[in-house]
C-alpha positions, 0 to 999 in steps of 0.5 A, a space after each residue: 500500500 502507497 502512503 502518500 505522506 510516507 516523509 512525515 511522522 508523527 507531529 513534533 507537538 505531539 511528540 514533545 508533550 509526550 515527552 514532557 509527560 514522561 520526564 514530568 517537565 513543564 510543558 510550555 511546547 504544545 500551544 495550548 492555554 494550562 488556565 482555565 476558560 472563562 466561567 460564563 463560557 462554563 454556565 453557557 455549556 450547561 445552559 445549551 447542553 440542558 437544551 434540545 440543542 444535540 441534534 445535527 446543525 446545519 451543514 454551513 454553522 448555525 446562523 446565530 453564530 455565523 451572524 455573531 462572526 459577521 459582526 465581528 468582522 465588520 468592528 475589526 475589518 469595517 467588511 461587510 460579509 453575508 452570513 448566509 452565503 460567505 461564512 462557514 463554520 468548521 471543526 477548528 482551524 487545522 479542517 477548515 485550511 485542509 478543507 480549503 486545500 482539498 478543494 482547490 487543489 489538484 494534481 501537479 498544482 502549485 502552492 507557496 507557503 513561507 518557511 518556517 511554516 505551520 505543520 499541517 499545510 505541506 501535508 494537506 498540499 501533497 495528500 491531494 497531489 498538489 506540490 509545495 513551493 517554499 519561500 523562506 522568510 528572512 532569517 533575521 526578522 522573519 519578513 517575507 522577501 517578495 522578490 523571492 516570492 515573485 520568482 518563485 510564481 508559475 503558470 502552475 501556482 494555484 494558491 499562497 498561503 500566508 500566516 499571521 500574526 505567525 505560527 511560529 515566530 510571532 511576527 505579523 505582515 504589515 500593510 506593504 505586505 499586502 500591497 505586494 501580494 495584491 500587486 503579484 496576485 492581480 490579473 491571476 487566477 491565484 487563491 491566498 488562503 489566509 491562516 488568521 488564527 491569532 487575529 485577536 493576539 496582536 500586541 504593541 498597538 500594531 493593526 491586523 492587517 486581515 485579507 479582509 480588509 482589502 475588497 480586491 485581496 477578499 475577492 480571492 481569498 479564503 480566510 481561517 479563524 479559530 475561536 478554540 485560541 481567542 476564547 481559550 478553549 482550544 479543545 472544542 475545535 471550533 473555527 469559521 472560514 470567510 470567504 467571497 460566495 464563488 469560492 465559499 460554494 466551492 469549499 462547502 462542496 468538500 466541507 459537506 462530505 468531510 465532516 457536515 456540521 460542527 458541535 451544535 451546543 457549543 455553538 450556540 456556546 460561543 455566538 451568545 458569548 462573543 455577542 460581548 465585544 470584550 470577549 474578542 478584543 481584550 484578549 490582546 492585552 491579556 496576552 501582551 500581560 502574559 509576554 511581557 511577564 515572562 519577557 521580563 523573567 528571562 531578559 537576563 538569561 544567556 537566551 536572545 528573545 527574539 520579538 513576539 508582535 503577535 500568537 503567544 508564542 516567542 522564540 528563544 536563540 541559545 547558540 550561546 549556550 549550545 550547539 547541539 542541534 535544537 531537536 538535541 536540545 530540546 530533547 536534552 531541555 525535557 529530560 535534563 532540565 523539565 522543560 519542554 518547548 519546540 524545536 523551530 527545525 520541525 517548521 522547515 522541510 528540510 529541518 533547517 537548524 538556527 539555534 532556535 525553539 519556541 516557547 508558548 506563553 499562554 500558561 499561568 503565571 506560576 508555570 512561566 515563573 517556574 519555566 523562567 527559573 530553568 531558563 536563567 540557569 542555562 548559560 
């Protein structure tokens, strides 16, 4: 039997917690928050679970919470989006890009994707016959290099995923970015599928700079969010794809066999919940709370911080501390020192090495106060 994704094993997150499980370590690899959601989440679970709300929902998401994300995306975007016809509710984040990619892409296509990259994209890109074409961000600020990305165009691009704020270095694009993927993009055929899972984590005043805010960049693009990272419950795997209705009839052809509808209490959960604008728009400063802490911990350590604009994730360089190989490192941080993180190698196809793992910030304060301890005695 021919396993299409025979190079690939199992996730590196998965791998790391297992690991930090068996060696008792901290677990700061796996980005998952360790505190718990909100309360008025909990008593909205029992309010819809004690309800007649567990039979199948409609294929596209139930229309309060499709109506709840369409408000949303008029207060942070000042775009207008039907409900009916250009949202979609999903089984998290990671089945909407697969769903998006399963239906676009056919045999012999090609997609870009920027490295260091979110696991699940090359993989989705080769199970449909598709072939990923990497562009490197620049390894000293993680910016995309678009004269790289023009070369990098063929008759056989059909899609470029882009990621921010990004998964894993915490950086995010601005509005040149933008300008010069409208610029290489117009007059194409080319689809952005746009991974924006962390719209709501964006620090320091910067401004999310989503497809959605530009008309002619919307019209091609197919957008991903996750609730499961803006409301802290990453275990419910409840996500929303926008995109315009020629392209959204597409995905929902796919959608509809992969997996017909999603959770139908939670969300009723999550529309009631988010009708509450602090909700979505002061998680930003929650998280920059939580960078800024653990920042100031460490900033001391023999460790580089590299600067986290976005996600809640930071990236730390410790060439010199060692010069093992990061996976080495990482291996030899759980199981020396109790602490588990993730190497940036596992982001690269070719898992390029540069000293460098990435640490989730989204934990209580005692568990980054005690992974902050470990971190200043490494030198």
């Amino acid at each position: 039997m021919k396993d299409k994704l025979s190079s690939f094993g199992t996730t590196i997150f998965t791998v790391m917690s297992a690991l930090a499980q068996k060696h008792n370590a901290i677990n700061v690899s796996q980005g998952f928050p360790d505190f718990n959601c909100d309360n008025q989440l909990i008593e909205l679970c029992h309010k819809y679970f004690s309800s007649n709300f567990h039979q199948y929902a409609p294929m596209p998401g139930i229309i309060e919470l499709r109506e709840t994300v369409s408000k949303i995306i008029q207060i942070c975007y000042n775009k207008k989006t039907n409900p009916e016809t250009e949202i979609t509710i999903t089984a998290g984040a990671t089945q909407g890009i697969y769903t998006a990619i399963s239906a676009f892409i056919n045999k012999g296509d090609e997609v870009i994707l920027f490295e260091p990259a979110y696991d699940c994209y090359a993989p989705a890109i080769l199970v449909n016959g598709g072939i990923p074409t990497y562009c490197k961000l620049n390894s000293s600020d993680f910016s995309i290099n678009w004269n790289e990305v023009a070369s990098k165009i063929s008759p056989k691009t059909k899609m470029i995923i882009i990621n921010s704020p990004h998964n894993p270095t915490g950086t995010v694009i601005n509005k040149n970015d933008v300008e010069n993927l409208i610029l290489l993009t117009r007059n194409t055929d080319i689809i952005i599928l746009s991974d924006e899972v962390y719209e709501h984590i964006i620090f320091d005043g910067l401004t999310h700079e989503s497809v959605l805010r530009y008309e002619e960049l919307f019209q091609k693009s197919i957008m991903i969010s996750s609730f499961g990272k803006t409301i802290h419950t990453t275990g419910w795997k409840i996500g929303y794809v926008a995109a315009p209705e020629h392209l959204m009839k597409v995905f929902r052809k796919v959608h509809q066999f992969l997996i017909f509808a999603v959770n139908h209490p939670l969300q009723r959960v999550i529309a009631e919940y988010l009708q509450n604008k602090e909700n979505y728009l002061g998680i930003k400063v929650f998280y920059q709370q939580k960078r800024d802490y653990f920042v100031n911990l460490i900033k001391g350590s023999a460790f580089e911080i590299m600067p986290s604009q976005g996600t809640y994730f930071v990236l730390l360089k410790y060439n010199r501390i060692s010069m093992l190989k990061d996976t080495d490192f990482t291996i030899e941080l759980t199981e020396k020192y109790k602490l588990a993180t993730i190497p940036l190698s596992a982001f690269y196809h070719n898992n390029e090495d540069n000293k460098l793992i990435r640490i989730c910030f989204a934990k209580k304060d005692e568990t980054l106060l005690k992974a902050s301890q470990i971190i200043n005695l490494l030198n």
